[in-house]
Backbone as CSV, one residue per row, in Angstrom:
resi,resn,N_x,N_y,N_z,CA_x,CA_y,CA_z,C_x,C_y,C_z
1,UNK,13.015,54.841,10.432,12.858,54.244,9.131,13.042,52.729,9.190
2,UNK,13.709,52.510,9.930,14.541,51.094,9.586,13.048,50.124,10.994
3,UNK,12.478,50.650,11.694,11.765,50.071,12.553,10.174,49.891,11.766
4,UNK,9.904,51.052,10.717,9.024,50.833,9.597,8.757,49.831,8.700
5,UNK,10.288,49.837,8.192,11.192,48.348,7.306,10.402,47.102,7.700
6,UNK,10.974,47.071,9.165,10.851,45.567,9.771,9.178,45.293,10.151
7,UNK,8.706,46.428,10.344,7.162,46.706,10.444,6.618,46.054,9.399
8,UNK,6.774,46.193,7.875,6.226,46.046,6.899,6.795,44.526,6.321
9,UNK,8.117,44.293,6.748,8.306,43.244,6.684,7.297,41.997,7.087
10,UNK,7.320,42.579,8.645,6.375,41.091,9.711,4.608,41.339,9.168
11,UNK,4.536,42.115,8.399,3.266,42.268,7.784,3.184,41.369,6.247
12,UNK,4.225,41.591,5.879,4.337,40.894,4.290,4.076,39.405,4.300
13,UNK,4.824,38.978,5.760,5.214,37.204,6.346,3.861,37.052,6.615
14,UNK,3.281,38.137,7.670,1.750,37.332,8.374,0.520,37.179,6.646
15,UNK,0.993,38.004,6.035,-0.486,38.424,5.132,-0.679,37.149,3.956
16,UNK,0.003,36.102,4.176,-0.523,34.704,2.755,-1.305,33.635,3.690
17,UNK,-0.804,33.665,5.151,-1.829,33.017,6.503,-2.678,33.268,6.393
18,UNK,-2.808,34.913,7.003,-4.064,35.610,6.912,-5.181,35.325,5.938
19,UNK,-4.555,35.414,4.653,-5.806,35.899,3.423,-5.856,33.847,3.207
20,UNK,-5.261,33.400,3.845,-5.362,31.817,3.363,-6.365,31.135,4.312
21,UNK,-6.769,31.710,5.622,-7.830,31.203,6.391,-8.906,31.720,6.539
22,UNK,-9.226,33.056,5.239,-10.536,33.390,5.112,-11.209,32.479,4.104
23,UNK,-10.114,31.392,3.277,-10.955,30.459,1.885,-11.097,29.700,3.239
24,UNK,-12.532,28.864,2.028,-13.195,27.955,2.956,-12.250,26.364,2.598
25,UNK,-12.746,25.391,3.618,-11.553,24.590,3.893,-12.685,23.395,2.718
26,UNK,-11.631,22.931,1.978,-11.909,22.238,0.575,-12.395,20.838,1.314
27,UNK,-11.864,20.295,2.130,-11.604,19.002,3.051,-13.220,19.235,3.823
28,UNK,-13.890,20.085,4.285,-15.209,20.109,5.371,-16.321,19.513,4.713
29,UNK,-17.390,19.277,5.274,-18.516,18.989,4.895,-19.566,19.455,4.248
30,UNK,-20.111,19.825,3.504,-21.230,20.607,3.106,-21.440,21.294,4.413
31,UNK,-22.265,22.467,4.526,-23.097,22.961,5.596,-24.355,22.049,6.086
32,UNK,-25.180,21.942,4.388,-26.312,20.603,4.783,-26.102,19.820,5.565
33,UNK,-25.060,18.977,5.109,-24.527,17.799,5.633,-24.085,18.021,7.381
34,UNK,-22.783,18.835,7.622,-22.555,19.058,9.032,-23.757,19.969,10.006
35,UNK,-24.972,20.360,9.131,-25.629,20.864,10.804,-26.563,19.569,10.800
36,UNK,-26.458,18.660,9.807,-27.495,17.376,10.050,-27.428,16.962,12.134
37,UNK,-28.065,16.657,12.609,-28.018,15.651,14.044,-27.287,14.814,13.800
38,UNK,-25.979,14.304,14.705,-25.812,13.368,14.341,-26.594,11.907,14.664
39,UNK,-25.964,10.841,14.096,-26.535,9.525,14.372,-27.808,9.546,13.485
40,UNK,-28.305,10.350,12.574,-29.645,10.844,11.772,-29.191,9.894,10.179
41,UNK,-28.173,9.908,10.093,-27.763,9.441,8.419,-27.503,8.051,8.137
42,UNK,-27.658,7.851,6.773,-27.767,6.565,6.887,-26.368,5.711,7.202
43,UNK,-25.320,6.121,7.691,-24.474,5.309,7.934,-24.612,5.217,9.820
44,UNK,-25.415,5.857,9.942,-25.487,5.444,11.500,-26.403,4.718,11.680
45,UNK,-27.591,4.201,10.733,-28.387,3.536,10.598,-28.589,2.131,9.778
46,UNK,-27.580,2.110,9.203,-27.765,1.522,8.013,-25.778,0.617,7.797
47,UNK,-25.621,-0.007,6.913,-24.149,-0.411,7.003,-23.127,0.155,6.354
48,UNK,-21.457,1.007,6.871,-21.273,1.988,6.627,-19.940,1.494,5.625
49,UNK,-18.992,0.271,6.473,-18.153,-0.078,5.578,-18.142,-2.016,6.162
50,UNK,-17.366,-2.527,5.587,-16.799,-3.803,5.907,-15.875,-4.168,5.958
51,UNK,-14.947,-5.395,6.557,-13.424,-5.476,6.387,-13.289,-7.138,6.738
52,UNK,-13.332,-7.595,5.430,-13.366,-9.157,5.401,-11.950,-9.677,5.843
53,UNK,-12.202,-10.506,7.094,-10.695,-11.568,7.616,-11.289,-12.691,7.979
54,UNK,-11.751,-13.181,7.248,-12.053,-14.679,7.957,-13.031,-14.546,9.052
55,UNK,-12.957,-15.143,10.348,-13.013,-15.291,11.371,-13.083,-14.018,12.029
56,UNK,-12.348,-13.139,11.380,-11.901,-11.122,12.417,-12.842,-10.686,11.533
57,UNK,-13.726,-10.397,10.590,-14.136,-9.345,9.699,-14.849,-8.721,10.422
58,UNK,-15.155,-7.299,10.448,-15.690,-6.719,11.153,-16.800,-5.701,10.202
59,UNK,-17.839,-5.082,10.790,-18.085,-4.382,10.037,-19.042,-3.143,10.636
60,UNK,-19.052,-1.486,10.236,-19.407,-0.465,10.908,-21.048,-0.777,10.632
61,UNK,-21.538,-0.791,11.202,-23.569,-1.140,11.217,-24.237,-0.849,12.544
62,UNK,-24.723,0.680,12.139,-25.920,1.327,13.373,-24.848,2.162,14.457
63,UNK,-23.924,2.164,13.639,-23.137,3.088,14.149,-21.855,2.596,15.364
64,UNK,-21.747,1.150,14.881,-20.556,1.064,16.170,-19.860,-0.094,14.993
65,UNK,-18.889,-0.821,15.754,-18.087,-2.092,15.216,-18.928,-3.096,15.399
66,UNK,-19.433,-4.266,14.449,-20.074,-5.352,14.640,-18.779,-6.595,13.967
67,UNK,-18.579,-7.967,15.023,-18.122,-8.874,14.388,-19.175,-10.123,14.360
68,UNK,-18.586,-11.045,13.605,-19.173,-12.092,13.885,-19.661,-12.669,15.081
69,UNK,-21.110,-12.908,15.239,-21.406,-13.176,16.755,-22.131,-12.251,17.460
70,UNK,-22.035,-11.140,16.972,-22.486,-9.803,18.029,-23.995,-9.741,17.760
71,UNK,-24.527,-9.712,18.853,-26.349,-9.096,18.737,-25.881,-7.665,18.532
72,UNK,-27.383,-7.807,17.787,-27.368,-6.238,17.181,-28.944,-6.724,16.577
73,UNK,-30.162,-5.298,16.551,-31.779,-4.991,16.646,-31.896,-6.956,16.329
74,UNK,-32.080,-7.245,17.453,-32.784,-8.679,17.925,-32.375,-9.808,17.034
75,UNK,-30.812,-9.678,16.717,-30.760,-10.722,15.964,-28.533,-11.150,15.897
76,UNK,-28.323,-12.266,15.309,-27.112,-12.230,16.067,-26.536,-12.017,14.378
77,UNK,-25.147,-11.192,13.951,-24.335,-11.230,12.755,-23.587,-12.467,12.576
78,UNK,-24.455,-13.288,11.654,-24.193,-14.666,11.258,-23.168,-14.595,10.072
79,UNK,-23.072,-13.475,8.984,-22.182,-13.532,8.011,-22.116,-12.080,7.840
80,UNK,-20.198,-11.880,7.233,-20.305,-10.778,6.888,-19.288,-10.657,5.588
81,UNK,-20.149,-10.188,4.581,-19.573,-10.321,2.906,-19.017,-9.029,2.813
82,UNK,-18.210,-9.056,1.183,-17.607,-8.057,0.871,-18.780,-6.978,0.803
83,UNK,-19.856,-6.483,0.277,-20.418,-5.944,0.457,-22.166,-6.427,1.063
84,UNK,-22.433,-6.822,2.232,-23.464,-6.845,3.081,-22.789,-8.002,4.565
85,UNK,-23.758,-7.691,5.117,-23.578,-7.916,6.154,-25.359,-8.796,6.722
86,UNK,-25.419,-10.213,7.467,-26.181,-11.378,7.060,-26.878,-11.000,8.686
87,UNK,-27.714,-10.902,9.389,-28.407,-10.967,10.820,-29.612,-11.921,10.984
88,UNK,-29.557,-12.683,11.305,-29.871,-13.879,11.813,-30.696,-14.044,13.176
89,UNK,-32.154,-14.300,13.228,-32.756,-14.089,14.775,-34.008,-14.871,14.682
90,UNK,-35.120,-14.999,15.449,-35.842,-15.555,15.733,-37.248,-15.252,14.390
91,UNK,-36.902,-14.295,13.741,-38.150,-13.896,12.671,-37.319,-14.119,11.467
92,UNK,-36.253,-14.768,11.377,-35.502,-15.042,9.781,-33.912,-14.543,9.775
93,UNK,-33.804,-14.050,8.441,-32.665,-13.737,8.364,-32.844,-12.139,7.439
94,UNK,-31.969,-11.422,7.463,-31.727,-9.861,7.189,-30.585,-9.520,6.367
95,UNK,-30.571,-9.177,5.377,-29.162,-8.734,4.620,-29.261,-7.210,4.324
96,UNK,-28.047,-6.577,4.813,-28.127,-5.589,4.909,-26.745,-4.630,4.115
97,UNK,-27.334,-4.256,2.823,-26.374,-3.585,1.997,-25.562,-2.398,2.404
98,UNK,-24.275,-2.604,1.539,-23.512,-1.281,1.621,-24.097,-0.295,1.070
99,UNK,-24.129,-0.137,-0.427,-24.779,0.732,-1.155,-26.198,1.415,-1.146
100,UNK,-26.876,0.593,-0.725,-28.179,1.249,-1.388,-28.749,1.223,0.554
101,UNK,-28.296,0.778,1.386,-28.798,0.933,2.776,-30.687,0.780,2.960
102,UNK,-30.714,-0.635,1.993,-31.808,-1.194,2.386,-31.793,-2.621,2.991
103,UNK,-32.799,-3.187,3.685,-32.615,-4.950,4.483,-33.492,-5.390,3.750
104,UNK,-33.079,-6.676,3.372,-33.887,-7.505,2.689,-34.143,-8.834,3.829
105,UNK,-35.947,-8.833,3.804,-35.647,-9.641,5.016,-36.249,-11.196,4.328
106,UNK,-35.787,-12.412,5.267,-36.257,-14.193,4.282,-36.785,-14.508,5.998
107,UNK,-37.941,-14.453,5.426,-38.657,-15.331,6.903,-37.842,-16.247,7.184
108,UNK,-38.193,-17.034,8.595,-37.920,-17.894,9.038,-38.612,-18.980,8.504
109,UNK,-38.395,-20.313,7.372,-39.125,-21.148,7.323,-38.913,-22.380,8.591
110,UNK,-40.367,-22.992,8.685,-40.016,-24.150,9.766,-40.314,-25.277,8.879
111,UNK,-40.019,-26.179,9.365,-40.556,-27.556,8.602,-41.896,-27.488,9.028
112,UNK,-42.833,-28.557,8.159,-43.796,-29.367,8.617,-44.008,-29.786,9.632
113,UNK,-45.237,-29.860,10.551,-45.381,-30.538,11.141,-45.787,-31.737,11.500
114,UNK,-45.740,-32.663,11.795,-45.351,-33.863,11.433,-46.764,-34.609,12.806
């Protein structure tokens, strides 16, 4: 009797675990979302966050850390604002939003030639 007891006991303890890791986890991703490929979305493509310090600001764009200075698709990160981030290269300049993960591009003007 008393080995029944303790039986039903270590059953009572395991069974709020149990029935608590058949709910699905509130914290995961959509399904959509996690069987996506990664590197496919627009924050691996596009600019994901920023972190303004002066001189240190850094910011997540195409999927790695970019600071001031760094080449990145043929052009060097000349400025980086609270929300966009400025690329700078031989065909103009590129601003590239947080929100809406589109580039707005400003030719390169030259002067006159003289």
């Amino acid at each position: 009797m008393a080995a029944r007891l303790m039986l039903f006991a270590v059953a009572a303890l395991l069974a709020p675990p149990l029935a608590a890791a058949s709910l699905p986890d509130p914290t995961a991703l959509p399904k959509s979302l996690s069987n996506a490929a990664a590197g496919t979305g627009p924050e691996a493509t596009g600019l994901a966050w920023v972190r303004v310090n002066g001189r240190h600001s850094l910011a997540w764009y195409g999927g790695t850390t970019v600071q001031l200075g760094d080449q990145v698709d043929g052009g060097r990160v000349s400025a980086i604002r609270e929300d966009h981030i400025v690329i700078s290269g031989k065909d103009g300049r590129r601003t590239v939003y947080l929100l809406d993960h589109s580039i707005r591009t400003q030719p390169r003007v030259r002067p006159p030639a003289r």
